[in-house]
N, C-alpha and C positions, 0 to 999 in steps of 0.2 A: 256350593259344591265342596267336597273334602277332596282331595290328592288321594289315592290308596295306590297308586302306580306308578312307575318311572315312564309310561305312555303317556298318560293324563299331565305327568309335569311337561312332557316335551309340549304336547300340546296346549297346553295356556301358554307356554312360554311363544311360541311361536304366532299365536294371535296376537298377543300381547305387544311381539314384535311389530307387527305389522298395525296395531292402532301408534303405538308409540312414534314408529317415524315415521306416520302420517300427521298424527299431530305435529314432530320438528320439524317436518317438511313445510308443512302449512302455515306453520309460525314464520318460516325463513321468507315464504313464497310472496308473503303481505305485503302491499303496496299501497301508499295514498292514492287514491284516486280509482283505486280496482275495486270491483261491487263483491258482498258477501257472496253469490250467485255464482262471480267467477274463481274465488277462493274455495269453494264448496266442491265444483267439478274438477279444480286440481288435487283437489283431495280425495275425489272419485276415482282419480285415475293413479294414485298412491295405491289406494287399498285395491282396485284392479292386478297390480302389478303383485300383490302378494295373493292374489285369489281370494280374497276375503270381500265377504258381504254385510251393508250397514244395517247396525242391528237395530237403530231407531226403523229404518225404513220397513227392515224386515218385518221388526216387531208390532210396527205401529201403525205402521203406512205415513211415514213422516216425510213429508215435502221435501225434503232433503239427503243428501248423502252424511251428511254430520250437523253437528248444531253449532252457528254464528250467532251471538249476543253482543251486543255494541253499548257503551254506556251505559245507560241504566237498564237494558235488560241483563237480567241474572240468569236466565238459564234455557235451552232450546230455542234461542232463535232462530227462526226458517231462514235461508239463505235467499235471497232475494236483487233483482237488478234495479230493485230502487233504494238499497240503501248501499253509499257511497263510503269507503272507508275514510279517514281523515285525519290531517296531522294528529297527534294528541289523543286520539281515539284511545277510550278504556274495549279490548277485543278480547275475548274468551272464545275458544275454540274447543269442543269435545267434540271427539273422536271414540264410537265404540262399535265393534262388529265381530261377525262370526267368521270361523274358518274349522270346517272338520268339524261341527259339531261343538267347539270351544267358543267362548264368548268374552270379551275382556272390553275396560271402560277406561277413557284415559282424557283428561281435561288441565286447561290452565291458562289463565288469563296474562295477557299484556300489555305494553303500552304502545302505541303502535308509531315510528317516528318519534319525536320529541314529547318531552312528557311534560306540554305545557299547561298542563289541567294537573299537574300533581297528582297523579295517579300511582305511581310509581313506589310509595311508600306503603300504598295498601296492597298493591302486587306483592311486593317483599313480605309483607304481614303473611299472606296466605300460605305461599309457599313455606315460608321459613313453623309454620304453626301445622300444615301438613305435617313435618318431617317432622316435628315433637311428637305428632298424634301416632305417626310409625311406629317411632322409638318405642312406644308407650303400650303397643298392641302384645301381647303374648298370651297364648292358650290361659284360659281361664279369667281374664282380664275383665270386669264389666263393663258392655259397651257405655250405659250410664256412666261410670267412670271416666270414660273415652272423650266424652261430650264436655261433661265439668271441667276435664283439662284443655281441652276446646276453646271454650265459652270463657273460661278466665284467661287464656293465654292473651284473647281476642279482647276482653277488657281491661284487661294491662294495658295494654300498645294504645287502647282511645277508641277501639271499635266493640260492634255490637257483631253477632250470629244471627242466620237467617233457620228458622225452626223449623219451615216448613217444606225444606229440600235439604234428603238425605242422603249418606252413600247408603249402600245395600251390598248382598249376596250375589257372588256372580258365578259364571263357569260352566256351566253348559243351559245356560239360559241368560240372558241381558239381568234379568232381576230375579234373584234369592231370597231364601233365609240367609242370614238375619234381614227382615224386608228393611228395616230401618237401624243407621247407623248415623246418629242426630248428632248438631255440632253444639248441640246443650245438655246440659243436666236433667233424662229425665226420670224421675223416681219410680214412675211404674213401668220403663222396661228391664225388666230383670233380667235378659239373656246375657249371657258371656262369648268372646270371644270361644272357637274351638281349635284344637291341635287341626293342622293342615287343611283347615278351611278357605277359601277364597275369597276375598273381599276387594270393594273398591271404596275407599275413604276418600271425603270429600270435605274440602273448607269453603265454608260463604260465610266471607268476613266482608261485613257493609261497615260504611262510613255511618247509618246512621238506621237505617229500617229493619227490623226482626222479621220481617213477611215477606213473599213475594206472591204477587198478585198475578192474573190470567190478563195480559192483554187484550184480550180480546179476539183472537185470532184462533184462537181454542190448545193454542202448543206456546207462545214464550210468555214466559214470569219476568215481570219488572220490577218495579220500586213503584211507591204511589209518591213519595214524598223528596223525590232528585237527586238520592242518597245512590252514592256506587256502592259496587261488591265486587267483590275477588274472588275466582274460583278456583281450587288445583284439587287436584285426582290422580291416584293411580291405586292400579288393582296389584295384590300382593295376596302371597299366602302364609298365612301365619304358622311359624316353628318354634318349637322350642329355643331354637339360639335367636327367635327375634323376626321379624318380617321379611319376607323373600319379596323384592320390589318387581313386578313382571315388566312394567310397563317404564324403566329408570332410562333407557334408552332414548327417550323423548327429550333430555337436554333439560329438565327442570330441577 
């Protein structure tokens, strides 16, 4: 989606809003011993509260009101009464949905309790390599470019990128052009960032896997090899003076 209206900005801004503090809310809400299942329906009744509907479920028919990933899973995991959260718990929560025809996407992992799995260094990685990749966004910018500074920020620190989960194009649909905004270097996509387009950038910075694999279940992506990953997200619209963060209200 491009912005061409002071309507259209109110309107991501205010989807935007309401993934945002579902996701802080949801972050806040975690407890040892509460199942993703029961985390996922309090976050149902977040997004209730702003009128907003999820756009996995919408889009996909996704067992879920948001997606819960625990340890080694990296990304949409089904929310579920059999898995138990736990002290030390690596927990990533995304949040995306629609409101008015507006669509916005917004994620980021935690430590949950005590971080006695050392988790907590690669949380900070993500986030902290998010907000370079922002920095770094402006009209004309090539997304390859985007990736390279990615991918080395993430092999500096000691970690690797996962290649095969992207951000994307968002705004009046869950996924856009640009379909693909990779956390690597790749040489044959040649698109460029554009003046007042909407996007949502995303980091999976792993301790050690480039892939994530199908579960098995037909929706969450793991690790094959016991390697965690980190994920953070927020949808922004790119300006001239730099990226408009829609979704900064989530506490990340």
């Amino acid at each position: 989606m491009s912005i061409s209206s002071q309507a259209e900005l109110v309107g991501m801004k205010a989807i935007s809003e309401a993934v945002a503090v579902t996701l802080k809310q949801m972050r806040e809400y975690a407890r040892i011993g509460m199942t993703t299942k029961e985390l996922d329906e309090y976050g149902r009744t977040i997004l209730e509260q702003f009128g907003a509907k999820s756009a996995p479920k919408l889009t996909y028919g996704f067992p879920g009101w948001t997606c819960i990933s625990v340890n080694n899973e990296i990304a949409h995991g089904i929310p579920s009464t059999a898995t138990v959260l736990k002290d030390g718990d690596l927990v990533n929560v995304d949040v995306s949905a629609e409101l008015d025809g507006f669509w916005s996407d917004n994620g980021g992992s935690f430590v949950l309790g005590n971080d006695i799995n050392n988790h907590s260094a690669l949380v900070e990685a993500s986030k902290e390599i998010l907000y370079k990749a922002i920095a770094a966004v402006k009209p004309g910018t090539r997304i390859a470019e985007l990736g390279r500074m990615i991918q080395g920020e993430a092999t500096r620190q000691g970690y690797k990128v996962i290649k095969n989960l992207v951000g994307h194009g968002i705004g009046r649909s869950l996924h856009e052009e640009p379909k693909e905004i990779p956390c690597y270097y790749d040489r044959f996509n040649t698109n460029r960032f554009r003046k007042n387009a909407v996007v949502a950038i995303e980091t999976f910075i792993s301790t050690g896997s480039s892939h994530a694999y199908d579960k098995g279940d037909g929706w969450t992506f793991v690790t094959r090899d016991g390697s965690f990953v980190a994920q953070h997200e927020h949808t922004l619209v790119i300006t001239d003076k730099g990226a408009l963060i829609l979704t900064k209200s989530n506490g990340i």
